[in-house]
NUFI-542965 format. One record per residue (C-alpha): x, y, z; residue number from 0. Coordinates in steps of 0.1 Angstrom, whole numbers. Last residue first. Example, Ala and Ser with C-alpha at 12.3 -4.5 7.8 and 13.67 -1.06 7.14 Angstrom:
2
+-------+-------+-------+-----+
!  east ! north !    up !  nr !
+-------+-------+-------+-----+
!   137 !   -11 !    71 !   1 !
!   123 !   -45 !    78 !   0 !
+-------+-------+-------+-----+
***
This chain:
424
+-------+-------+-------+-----+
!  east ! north !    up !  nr !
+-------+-------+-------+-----+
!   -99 !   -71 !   -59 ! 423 !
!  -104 !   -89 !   -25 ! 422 !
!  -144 !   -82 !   -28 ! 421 !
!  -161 !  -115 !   -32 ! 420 !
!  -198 !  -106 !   -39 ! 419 !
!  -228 !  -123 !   -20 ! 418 !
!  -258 !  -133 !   -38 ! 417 !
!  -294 !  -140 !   -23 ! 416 !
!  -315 !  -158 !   -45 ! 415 !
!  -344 !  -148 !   -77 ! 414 !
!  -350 !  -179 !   -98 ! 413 !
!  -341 !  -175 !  -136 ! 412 !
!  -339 !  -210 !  -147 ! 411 !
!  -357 !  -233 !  -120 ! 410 !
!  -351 !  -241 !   -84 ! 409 !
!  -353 !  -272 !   -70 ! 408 !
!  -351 !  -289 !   -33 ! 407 !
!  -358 !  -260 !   -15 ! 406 !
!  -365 !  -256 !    19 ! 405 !
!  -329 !  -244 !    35 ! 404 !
!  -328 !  -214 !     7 ! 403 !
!  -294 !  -217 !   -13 ! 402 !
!  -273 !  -188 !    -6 ! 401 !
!  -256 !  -172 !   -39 ! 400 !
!  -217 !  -174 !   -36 ! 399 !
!  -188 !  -145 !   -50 ! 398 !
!  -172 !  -135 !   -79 ! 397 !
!  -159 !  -173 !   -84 ! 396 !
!  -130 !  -174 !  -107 ! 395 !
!  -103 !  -180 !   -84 ! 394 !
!  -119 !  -197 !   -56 ! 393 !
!  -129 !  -228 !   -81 ! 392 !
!   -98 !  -248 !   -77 ! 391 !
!  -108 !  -244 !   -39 ! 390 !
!  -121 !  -281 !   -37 ! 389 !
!  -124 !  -292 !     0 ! 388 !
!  -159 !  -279 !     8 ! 387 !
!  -177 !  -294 !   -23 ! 386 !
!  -211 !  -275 !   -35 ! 385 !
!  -225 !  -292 !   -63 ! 384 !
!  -241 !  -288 !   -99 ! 383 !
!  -212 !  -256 !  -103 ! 382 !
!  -222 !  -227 !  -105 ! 381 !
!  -237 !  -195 !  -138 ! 380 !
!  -249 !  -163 !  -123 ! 379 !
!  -275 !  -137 !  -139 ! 378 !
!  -270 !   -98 !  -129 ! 377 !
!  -301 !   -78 !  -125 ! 376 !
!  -295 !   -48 !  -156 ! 375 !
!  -342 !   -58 !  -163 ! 374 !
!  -335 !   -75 !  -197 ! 373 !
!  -311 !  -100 !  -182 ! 372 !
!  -274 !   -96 !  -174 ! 371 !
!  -243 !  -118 !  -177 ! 370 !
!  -223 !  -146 !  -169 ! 369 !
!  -214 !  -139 !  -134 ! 368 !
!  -199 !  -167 !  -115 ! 367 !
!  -212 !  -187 !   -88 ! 366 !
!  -195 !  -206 !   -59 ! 365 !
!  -228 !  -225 !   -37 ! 364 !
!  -236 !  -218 !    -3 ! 363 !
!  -260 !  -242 !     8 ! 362 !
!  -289 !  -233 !    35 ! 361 !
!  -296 !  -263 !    52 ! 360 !
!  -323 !  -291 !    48 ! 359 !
!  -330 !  -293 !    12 ! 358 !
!  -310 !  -313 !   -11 ! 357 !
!  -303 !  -303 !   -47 ! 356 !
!  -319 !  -296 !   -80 ! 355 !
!  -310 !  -270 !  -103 ! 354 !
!  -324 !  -244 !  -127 ! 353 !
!  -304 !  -227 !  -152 ! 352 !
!  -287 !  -188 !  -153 ! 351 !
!  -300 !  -183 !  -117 ! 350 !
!  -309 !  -149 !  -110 ! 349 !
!  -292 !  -122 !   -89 ! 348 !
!  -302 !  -103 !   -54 ! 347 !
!  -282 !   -87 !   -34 ! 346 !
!  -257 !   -90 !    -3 ! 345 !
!  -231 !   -71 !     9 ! 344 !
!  -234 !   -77 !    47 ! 343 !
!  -235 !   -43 !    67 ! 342 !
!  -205 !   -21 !    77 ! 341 !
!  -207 !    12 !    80 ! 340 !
!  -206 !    23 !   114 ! 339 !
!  -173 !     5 !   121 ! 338 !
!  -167 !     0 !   164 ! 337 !
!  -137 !   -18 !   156 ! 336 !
!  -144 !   -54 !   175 ! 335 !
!  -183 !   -54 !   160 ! 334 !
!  -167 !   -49 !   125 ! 333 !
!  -140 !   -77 !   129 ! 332 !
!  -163 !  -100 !   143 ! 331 !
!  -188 !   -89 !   114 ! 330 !
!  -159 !   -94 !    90 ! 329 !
!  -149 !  -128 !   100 ! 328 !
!  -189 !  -138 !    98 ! 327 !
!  -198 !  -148 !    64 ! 326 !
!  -162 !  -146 !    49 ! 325 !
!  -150 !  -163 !    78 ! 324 !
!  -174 !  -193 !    71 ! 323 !
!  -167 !  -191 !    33 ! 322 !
!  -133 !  -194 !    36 ! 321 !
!  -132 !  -224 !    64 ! 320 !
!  -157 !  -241 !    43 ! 319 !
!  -133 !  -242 !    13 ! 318 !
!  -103 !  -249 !    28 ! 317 !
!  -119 !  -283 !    48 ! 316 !
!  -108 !  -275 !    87 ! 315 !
!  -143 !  -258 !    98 ! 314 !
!  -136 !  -225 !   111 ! 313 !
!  -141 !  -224 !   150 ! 312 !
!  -142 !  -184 !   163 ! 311 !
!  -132 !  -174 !   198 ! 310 !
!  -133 !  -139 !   212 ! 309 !
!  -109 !  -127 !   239 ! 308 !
!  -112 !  -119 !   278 ! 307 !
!  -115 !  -153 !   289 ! 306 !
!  -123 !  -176 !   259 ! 305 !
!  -155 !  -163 !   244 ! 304 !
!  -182 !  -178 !   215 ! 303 !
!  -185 !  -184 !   182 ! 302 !
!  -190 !  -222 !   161 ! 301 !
!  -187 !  -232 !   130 ! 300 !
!  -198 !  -269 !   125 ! 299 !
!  -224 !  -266 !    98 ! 298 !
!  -194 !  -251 !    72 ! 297 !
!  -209 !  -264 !    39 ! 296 !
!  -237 !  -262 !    39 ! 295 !
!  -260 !  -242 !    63 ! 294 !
!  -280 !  -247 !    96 ! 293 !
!  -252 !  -230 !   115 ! 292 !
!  -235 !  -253 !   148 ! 291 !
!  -223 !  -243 !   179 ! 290 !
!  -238 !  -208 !   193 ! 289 !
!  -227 !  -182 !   219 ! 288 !
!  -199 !  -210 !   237 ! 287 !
!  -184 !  -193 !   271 ! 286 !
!  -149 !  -208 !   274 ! 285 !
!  -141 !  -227 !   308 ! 284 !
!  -108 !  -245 !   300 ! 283 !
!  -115 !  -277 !   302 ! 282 !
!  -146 !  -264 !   281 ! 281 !
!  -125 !  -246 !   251 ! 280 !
!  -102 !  -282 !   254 ! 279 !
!  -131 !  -302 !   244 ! 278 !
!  -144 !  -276 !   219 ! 277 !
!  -105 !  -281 !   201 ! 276 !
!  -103 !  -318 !   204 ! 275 !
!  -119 !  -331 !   177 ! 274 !
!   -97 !  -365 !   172 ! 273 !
!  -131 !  -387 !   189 ! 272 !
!  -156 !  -369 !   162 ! 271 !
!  -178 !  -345 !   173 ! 270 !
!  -169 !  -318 !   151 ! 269 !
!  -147 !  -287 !   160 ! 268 !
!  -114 !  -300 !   151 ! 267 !
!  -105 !  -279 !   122 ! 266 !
!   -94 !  -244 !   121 ! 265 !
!   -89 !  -222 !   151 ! 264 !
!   -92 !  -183 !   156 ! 263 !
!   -87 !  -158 !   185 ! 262 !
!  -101 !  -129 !   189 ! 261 !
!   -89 !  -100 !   207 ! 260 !
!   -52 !  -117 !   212 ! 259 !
!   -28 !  -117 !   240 ! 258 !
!   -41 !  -135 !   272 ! 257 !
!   -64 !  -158 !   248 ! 256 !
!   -35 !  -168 !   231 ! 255 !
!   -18 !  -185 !   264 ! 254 !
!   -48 !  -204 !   270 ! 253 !
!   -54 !  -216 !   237 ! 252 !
!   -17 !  -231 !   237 ! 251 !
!   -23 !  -253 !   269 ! 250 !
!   -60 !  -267 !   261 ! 249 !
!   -49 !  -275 !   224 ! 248 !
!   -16 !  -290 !   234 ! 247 !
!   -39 !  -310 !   262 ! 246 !
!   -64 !  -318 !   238 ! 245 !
!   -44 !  -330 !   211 ! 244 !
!   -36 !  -320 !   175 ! 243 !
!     0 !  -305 !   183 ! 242 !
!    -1 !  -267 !   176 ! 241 !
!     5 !  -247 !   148 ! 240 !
!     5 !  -205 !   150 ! 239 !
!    -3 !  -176 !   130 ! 238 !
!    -2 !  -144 !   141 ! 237 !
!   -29 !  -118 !   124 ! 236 !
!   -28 !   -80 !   133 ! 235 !
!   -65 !   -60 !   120 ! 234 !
!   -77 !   -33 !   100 ! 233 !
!   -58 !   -40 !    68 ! 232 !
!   -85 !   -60 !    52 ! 231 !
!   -56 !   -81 !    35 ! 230 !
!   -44 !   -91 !    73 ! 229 !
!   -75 !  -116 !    76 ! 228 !
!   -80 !  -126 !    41 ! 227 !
!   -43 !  -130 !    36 ! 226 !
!   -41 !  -149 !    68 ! 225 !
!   -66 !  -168 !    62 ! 224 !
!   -54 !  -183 !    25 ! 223 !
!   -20 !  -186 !    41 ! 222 !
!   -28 !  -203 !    68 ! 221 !
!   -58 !  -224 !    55 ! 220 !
!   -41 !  -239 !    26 ! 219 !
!   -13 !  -264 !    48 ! 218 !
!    -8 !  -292 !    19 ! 217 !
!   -22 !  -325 !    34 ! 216 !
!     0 !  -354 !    48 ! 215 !
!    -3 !  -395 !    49 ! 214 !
!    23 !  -401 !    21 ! 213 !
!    44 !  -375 !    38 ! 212 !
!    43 !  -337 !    17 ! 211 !
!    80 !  -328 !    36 ! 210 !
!    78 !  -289 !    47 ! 209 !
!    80 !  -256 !    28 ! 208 !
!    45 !  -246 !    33 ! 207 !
!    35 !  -262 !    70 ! 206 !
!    21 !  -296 !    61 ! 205 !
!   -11 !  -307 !    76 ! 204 !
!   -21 !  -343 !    85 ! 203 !
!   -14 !  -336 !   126 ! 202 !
!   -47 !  -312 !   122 ! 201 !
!   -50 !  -278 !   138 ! 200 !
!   -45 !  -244 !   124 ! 199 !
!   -44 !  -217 !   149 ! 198 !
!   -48 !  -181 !   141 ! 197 !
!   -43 !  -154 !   164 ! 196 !
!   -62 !  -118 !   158 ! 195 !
!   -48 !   -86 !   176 ! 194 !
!   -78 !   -61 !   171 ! 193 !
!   -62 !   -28 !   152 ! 192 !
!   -66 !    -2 !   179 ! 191 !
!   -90 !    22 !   160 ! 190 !
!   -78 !    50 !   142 ! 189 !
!   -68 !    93 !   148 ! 188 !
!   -65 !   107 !   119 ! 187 !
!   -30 !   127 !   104 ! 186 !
!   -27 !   153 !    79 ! 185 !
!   -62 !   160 !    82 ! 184 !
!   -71 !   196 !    61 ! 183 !
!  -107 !   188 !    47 ! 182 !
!   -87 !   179 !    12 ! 181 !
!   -69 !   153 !    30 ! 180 !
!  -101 !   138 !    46 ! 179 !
!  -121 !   141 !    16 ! 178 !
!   -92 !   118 !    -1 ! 177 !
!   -86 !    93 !    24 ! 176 !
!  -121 !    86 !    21 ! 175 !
!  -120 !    79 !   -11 ! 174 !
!   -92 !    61 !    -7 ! 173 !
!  -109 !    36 !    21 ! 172 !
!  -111 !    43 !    57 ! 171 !
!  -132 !    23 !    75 ! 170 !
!  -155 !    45 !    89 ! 169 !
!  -168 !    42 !   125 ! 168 !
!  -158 !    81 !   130 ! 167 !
!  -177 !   101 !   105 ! 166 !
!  -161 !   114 !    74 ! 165 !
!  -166 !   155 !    63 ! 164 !
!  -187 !   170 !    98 ! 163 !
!  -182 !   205 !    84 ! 162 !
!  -162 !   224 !   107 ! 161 !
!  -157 !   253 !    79 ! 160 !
!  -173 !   245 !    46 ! 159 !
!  -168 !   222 !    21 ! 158 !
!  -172 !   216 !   -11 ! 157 !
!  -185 !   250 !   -24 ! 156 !
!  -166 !   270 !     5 ! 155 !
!  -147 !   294 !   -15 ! 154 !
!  -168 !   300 !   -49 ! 153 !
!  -160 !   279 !   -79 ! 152 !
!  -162 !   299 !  -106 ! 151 !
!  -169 !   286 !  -144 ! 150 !
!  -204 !   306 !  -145 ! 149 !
!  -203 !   326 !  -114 ! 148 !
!  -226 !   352 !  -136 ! 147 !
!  -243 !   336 !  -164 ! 146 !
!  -219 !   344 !  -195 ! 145 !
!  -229 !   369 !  -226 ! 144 !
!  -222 !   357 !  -255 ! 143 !
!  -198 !   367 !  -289 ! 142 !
!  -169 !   379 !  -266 ! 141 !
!  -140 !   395 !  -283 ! 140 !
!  -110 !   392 !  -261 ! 139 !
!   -81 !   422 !  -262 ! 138 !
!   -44 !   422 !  -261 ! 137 !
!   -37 !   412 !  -299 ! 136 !
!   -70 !   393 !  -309 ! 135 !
!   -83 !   369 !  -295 ! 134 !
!  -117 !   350 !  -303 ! 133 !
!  -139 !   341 !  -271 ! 132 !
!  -155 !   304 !  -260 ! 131 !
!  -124 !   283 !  -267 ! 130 !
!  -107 !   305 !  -238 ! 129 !
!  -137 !   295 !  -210 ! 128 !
!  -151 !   329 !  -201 ! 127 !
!  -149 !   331 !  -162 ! 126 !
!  -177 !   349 !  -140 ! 125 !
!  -178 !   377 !  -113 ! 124 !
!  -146 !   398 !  -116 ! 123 !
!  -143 !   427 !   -92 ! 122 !
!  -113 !   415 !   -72 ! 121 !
!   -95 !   393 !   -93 ! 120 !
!  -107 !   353 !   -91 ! 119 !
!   -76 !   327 !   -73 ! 118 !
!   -61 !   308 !   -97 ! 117 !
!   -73 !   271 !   -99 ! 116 !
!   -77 !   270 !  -134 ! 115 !
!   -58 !   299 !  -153 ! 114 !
!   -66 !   337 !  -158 ! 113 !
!   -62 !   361 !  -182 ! 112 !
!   -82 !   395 !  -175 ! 111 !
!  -109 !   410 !  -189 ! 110 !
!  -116 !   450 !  -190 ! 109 !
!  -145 !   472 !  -191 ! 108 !
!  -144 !   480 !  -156 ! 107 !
!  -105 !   471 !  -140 ! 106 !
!  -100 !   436 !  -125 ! 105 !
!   -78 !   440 !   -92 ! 104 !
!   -45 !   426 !   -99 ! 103 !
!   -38 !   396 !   -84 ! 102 !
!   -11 !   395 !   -59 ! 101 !
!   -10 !   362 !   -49 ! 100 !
!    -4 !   337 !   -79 !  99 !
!    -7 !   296 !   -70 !  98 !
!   -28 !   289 !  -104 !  97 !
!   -19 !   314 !  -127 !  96 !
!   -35 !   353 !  -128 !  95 !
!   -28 !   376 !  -160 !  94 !
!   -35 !   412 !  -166 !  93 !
!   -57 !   439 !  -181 !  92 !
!   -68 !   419 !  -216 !  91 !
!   -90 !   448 !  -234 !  90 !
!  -127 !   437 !  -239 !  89 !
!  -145 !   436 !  -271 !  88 !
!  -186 !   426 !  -270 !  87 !
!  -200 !   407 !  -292 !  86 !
!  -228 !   417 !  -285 !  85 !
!  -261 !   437 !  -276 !  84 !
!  -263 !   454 !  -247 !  83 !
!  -248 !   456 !  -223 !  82 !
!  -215 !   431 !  -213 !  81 !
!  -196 !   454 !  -187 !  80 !
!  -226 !   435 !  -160 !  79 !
!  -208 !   403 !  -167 !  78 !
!  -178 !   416 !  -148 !  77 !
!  -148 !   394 !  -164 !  76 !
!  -125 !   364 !  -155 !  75 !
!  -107 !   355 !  -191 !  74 !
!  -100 !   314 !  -200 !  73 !
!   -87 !   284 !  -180 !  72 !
!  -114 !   268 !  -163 !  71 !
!  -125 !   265 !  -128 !  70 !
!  -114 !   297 !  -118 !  69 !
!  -111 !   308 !   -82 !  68 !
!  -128 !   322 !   -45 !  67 !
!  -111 !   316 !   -16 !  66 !
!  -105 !   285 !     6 !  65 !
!  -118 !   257 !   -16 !  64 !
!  -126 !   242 !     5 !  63 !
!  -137 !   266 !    35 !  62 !
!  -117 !   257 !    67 !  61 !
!  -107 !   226 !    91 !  60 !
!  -130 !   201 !    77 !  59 !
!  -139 !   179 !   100 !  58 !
!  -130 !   143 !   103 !  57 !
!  -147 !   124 !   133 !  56 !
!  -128 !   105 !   156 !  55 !
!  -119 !    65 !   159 !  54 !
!  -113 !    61 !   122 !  53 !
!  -110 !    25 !   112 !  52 !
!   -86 !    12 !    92 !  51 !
!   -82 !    -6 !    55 !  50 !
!   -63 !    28 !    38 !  49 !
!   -47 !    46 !    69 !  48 !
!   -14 !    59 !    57 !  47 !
!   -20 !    83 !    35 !  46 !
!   -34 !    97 !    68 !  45 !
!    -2 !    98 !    87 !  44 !
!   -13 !    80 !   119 !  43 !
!   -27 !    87 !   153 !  42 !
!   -33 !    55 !   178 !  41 !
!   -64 !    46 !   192 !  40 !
!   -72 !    18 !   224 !  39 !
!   -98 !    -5 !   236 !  38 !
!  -113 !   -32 !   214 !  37 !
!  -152 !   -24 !   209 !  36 !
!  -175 !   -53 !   224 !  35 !
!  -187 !   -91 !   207 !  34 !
!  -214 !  -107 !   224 !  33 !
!  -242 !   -92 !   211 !  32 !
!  -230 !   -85 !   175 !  31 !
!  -220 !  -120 !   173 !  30 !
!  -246 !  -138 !   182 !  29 !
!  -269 !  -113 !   156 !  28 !
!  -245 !  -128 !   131 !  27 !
!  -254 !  -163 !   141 !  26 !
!  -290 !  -154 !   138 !  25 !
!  -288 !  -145 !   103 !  24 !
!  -267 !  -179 !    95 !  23 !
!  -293 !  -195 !   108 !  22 !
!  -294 !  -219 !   141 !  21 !
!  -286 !  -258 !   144 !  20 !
!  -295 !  -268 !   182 !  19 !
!  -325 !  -290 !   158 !  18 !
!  -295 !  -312 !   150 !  17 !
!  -292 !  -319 !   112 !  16 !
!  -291 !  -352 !   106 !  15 !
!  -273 !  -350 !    69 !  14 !
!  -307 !  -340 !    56 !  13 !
!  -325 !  -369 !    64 !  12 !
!  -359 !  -345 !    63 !  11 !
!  -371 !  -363 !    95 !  10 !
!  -373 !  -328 !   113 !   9 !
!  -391 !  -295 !   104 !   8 !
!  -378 !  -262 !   124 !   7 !
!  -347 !  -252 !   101 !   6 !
!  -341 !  -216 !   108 !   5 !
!  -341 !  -202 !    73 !   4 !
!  -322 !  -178 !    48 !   3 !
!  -331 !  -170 !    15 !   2 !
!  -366 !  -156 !    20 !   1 !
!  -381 !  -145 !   -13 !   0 !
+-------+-------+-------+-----+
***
């Protein structure tokens, strides 16, 4: 089932949608043209690098483990002392812990102590787990004969010597971190984090901590952004105000562009005559890549390049603004940081009812998941409507399925597109 569609038909009445209107998949293909690696790497503790993106390889600097030892506690033996038919008693020649150098070398007949992690005795070629033999005094009785390297792990199991262990384009998570410490890196080399400013626009929005005027609108997008921008950890975010007019907007854009790798407005990117952010983007020469995504909400978001930096126009409602920078924020941000592994998270979900609605654009509606059907696919339960100044229903959402642009109804249990929230 194809989710996502160009709209090609006119006269739907669908909001008059303007046939310059492109899909959401070929705004992301926009964006991976036009958008280049930032410049730069810096070297940092590695148990500090959860969110960023590693700039060289890993590899693993020697054999992990690097010798030979016990995976459980018990007696390391030679299975070939066990002819025969058992049990078999063996006299207890020593005792290896975890950390221990001089070992004693296992004697023939003989068993020695040893504890997990400890490095195996010369000689020995298989651990007896401790619940598996009966002691008595200082000797083992040993009712079954062991598979030789049974509970060893040999030096080099996980890794071995300049083994390629995490590839540079990763964004480092804590598993990462983790095959990265064991393979030796006490430091990695990371990506330039790109240098994002935000600017929020609208003279009807109230910096947090300021007067609510009878006219005025709580400021959501700053910190809501913010936290989704700087949350990531991969990239800087400033945020900044500015005066809703075109020559504050034309003035302040200019001096960000100097600075930032991307820079970021909300609001003002309709047509309407107190829009003055695209007005000022042309005074000031800005190359646009696409203006306008066939979906709902968020149809005005727009891409393109100021200078030397990247501009991307969020809608001003809070709810469109999140789910356009959850669409294509974290391509910008991939494309900028070189990351091999990204790739939108989408799958496919039913719906727990069926639904009508109104074709035209694809709609991005907030589901949650109520359960699972006979098959483990995951069925989602939304809203009747899609509103993009309510964000009452952010906090329970696990993500938004995307509404194909042709259809008008749906019915219980259709197949969609589903893309998961991941901030937890």
């Amino acid at each position: 089932m194809t989710i996502i569609q160009t709209i090609a038909e006119t006269g739907c009445g669908c909001d008059d949608v303007a046939t310059e209107l492109i899909s959401i998949d070929e705004a992301l293909s926009r964006i991976a043209r036009e958008t280049s690696t930032v410049t730069g790497t810096e070297c940092i503790a590695t148990g500090s690098a959860r969110g960023r993106v590693l700039a060289h390889s890993v590899r693993a600097d020697g054999h992990v483990p690097p010798f030979d030892n016990a995976a459980m506690d018990g007696y390391a033996i030679r299975t070939n002392d066990l002819c025969g038919t058992g049990p078999w008693t063996l006299p207890i020649k020593g005792r290896i812990a975890a950390g221990q150098t001089d070992c004693p070398m296992l004697e023939n007949g003989s068993a020695i102590q040893i504890f997990t992690g400890a490095p195996m005795p010369h000689g020995a070629d298989a651990v007896v787990m401790q619940e598996h033999v009966l002691r008595v005094g200082d000797a083992i009785r040993v009712d079954h004969t062991p598979t030789a390297l049974a509970h060893v792990r040999r030096a080099g199991d996980d890794m071995t010597k300049g083994r390629m262990i995490v590839p540079e384009g990763r964004r480092l998570g804590a598993r990462d971190i983790a095959a990265c410490a064991a393979a030796g890196a006490d430091s990695v080399r990371v990506c330039r984090p790109p240098r994002i400013a935000l600017v929020v626009t609208g003279d009807e929005v109230t910096c947090p901590g300021g007067v609510l005027g009878r006219a005025g609108i709580r400021d959501v997008n700053t910190p809501m952004l913010t936290a989704a921008i700087s949350g990531a950890g991969e990239a800087q975010c400033s945020t900044h105000t500015c005066a809703d007019s075109r020559d504050a907007l034309r003035g302040q854009l200019a001096d960000l562009a100097q600075n930032a790798d991307l820079v970021i407005t909300t609001g003002g990117i309709s047509v309407g005559e107190e829009d003055h952010v695209k007005p000022a983007l042309a005074d000031l020469g800005a190359r646009i890549a696409f203006s306008g995504v066939a979906m709902k909400p968020g149809k005005p978001v727009s891409f393109g390049r100021l200078g030397s930096a990247l501009w991307l126009g969020l809608p001003g409602n809070p709810l469109s603004a999140y789910l356009t920078w959850t669409l294509f924020g974290p391509a910008i941000l991939a494309a900028l940081t070189n990351r091999c592994d990204w790739q939108p998270r989408r799958r496919i979900v039913l719906t727990g009812r069926a639904m009508r609605r109104k074709p035209g654009r694809c709609e991005l509606r907030l589901v949650w998941i109520a359960g699972i059907d006979g098959l483990g696919r995951n069925v989602v339960q939304f809203e009747d409507a899609t509103h993009s100044g309510r964000v009452s229903g952010l906090p329970e959402a696990d993500g938004f399925i995307l509404l194909p642009s042709d259809a008008d109804t749906l019915p219980e249990g259709a197949l969609v597109e589903f893309q998961p929230f991941h901030e937890r």
